[in-house]
N, C-alpha and C positions, 0 to 999 in steps of 0.2 A: 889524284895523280901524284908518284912518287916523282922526287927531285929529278931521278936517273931520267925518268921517261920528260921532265919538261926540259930537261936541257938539250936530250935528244930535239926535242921539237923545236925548241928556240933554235937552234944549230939546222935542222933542218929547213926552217923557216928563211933563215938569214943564207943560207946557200944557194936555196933555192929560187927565193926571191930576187938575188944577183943577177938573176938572165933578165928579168923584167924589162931593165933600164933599154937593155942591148933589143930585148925583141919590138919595143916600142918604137925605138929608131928606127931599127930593118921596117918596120911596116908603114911608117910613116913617110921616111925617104925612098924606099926599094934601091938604096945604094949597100951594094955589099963587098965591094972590091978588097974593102982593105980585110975583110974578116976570111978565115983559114979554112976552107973545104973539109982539109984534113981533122984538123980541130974540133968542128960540129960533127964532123960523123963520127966519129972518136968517141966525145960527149954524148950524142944521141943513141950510143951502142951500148957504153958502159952504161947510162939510165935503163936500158932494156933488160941487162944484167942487175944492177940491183935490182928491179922492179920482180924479175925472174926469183932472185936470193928472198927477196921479202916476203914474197908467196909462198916458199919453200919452207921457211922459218915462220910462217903467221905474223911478221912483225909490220903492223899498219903504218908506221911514223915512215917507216923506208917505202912501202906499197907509195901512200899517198905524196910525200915528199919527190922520190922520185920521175910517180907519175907527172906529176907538175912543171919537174923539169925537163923534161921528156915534151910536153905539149910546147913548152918556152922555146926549147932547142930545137926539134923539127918545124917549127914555125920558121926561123933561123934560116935553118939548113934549106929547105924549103925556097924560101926568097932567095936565096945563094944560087942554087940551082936554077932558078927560076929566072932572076935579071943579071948572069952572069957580066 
């Protein structure tokens, strides 16, 4: 692995892994009041788009990074919707 491609990863790693904290909470509380409709679906569109670019381009770091944040976020959006 060249330097270019771990630092992609690391960066995608530590981005991706930022919803973690948040979808743990939503699923544990099912309190979502204070988190933005707009926000999550925003986040959950644009991941559909890269995940789209990734495929287009062959670039796996963006396919799998994103899809991840993609399961994080409509997890989210999901309980949002769900215990409004």
């Amino acid at each position: 692995m060249d330097f270019i491609t771990a630092i992609g990863l690391i960066a995608a790693t530590l981005t991706t892994g930022s919803a973690l904290p948040q979808t743990i909470k939503v699923i544990k509380t099912k309190k979502t009041n204070d988190l933005s409709l707009l926000m999550y679906s925003m986040v959950v569109a644009g991941a559909l788009l890269w995940i789209t670019y990734g495929l287009l381009i062959e670039n796996i770091v963006l396919i799998a990074a994103n899809s991840v944040a993609l399961f994080f976020n409509l997890t989210i959006l999901s309980f949002k919707l769900r215990y409004k």
